[in-house]
C-alpha positions in Angstrom: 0.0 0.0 0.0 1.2 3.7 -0.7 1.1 6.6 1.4 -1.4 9.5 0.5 -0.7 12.7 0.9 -2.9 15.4 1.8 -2.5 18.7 0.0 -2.1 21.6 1.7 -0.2 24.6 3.5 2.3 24.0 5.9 2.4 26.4 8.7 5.5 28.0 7.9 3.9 28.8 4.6 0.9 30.3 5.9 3.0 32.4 9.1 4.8 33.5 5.7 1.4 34.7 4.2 0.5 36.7 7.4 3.7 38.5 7.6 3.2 39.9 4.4 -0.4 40.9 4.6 1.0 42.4 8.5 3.2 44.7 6.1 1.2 45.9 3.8 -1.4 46.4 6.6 1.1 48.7 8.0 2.3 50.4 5.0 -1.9 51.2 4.2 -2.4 52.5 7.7 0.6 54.8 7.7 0.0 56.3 4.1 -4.2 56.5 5.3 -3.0 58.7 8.7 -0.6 60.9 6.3 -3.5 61.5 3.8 -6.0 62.4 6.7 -3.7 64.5 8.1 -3.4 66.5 5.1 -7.0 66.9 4.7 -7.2 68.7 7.9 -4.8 70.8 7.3 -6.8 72.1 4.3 -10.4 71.8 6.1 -8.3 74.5 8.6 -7.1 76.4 5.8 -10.4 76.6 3.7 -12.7 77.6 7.3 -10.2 80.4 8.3 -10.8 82.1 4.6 -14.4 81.1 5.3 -14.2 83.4 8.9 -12.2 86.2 6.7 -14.8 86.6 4.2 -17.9 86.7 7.0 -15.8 88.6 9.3 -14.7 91.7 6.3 -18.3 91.6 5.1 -19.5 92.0 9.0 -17.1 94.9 9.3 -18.8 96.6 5.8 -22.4 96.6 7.9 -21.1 97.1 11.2 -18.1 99.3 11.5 -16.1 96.8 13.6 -15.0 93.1 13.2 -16.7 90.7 15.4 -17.9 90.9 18.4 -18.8 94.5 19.0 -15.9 95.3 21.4 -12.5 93.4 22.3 -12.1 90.0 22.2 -8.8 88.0 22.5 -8.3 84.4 23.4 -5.2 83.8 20.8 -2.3 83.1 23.3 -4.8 80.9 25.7 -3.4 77.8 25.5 -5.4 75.8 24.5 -7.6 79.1 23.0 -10.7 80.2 24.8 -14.2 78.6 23.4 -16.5 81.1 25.0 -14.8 84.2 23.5 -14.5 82.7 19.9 -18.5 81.7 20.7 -19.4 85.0 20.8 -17.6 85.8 17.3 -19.6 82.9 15.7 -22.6 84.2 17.6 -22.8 87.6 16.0 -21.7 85.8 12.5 -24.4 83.8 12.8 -26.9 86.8 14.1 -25.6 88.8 10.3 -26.5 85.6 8.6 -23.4 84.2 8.1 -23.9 80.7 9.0 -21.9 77.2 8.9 -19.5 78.6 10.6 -18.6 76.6 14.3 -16.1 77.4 17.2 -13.4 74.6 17.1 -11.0 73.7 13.8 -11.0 70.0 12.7 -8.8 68.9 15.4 -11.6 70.0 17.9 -9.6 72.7 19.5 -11.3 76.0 19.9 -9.8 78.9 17.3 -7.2 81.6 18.4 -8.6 85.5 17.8 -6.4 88.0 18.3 -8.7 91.2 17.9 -6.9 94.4 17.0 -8.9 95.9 14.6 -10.7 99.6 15.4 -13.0 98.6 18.6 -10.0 97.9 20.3 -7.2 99.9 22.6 -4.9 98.8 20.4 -2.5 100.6 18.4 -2.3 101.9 14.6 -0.7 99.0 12.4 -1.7 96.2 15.0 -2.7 93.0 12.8 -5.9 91.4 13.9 -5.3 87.2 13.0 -7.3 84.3 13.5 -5.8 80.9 14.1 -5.8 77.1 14.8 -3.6 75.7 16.8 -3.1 72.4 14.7 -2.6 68.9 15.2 -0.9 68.8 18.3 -3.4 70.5 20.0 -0.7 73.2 21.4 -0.6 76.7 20.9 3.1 78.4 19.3 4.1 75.4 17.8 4.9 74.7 13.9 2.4 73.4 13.0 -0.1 76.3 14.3 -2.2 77.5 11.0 -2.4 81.8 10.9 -4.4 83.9 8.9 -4.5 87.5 9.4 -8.2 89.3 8.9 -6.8 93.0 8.7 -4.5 95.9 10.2 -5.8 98.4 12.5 -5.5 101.7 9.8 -5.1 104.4 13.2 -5.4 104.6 16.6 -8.3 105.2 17.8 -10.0 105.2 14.5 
């Protein structure tokens, strides 16, 4: 009588199978994260020029940026929600709408308001912010964009 064989895998066959599909797993997961990443970055980007154009069209009808009167939470760290609230509030109340307190990250946006309802001085620059990815505030990869210059003082 003569031996069968069975066909099939042997195990170091298929622990050869599972490494490679363990690799290419990884390689998918890392180049997914970079690619999300990315798209954040440009959600930030594309919401800040999205608070410029309200903001500068608030400032035709009103006289002053958002709110009516100082408000500064930029160098909190993390930023201030209930100051940046109130900017989206009166946004909101002109009929500019969409627009929501915290960048894609979930952190709230930085305001530094320096434009004429302010103490500040001629020249001061008036920017809006996220403080990125790492959820710090002054660090690379912080995304700025500046809304205007106060033209005098007390103008």
């Amino acid at each position: 009588m003569g031996i069968t064989r069975k066909s099939g895998f042997t195990i170091v066959e298929l622990l050869i199978v599972v490494v490679v599909i363990g690799i290419l797993a990884a390689i998918v997961t890392v180049a997914y994260n970079g690619i999300t990443e990315r798209a954040r970055i440009n959600q930030a980007s594309s919401e800040l020029a999205s608070f410029k154009k309200a903001m500068l069209a608030y400032k035709v009808i009103n006289g002053e940026l958002p709110p009516v009167g100082d408000s500064w939470n930029y160098n909190t760290n993390p930023p201030d929600c209930s100051r940046f609230d109130a900017v989206v509030s009166a946004l909101d109340g002109a009929g500019y709408r969409g627009l929501k307190s915290t960048d894609p990250w979930g952190n709230c946006w930085g305001y530094d308001d320096n434009d004429c309802n302010t103490g500040s001085v001629g020249g001061s620059n008036t920017n809006l912010k996220s403080i990125g990815p790492d959820g710090l505030n002054g660090g690379t990869d912080d995304i700025i964009l500046h809304i205007s210059v106060k033209e005098a003082t007390g103008c």
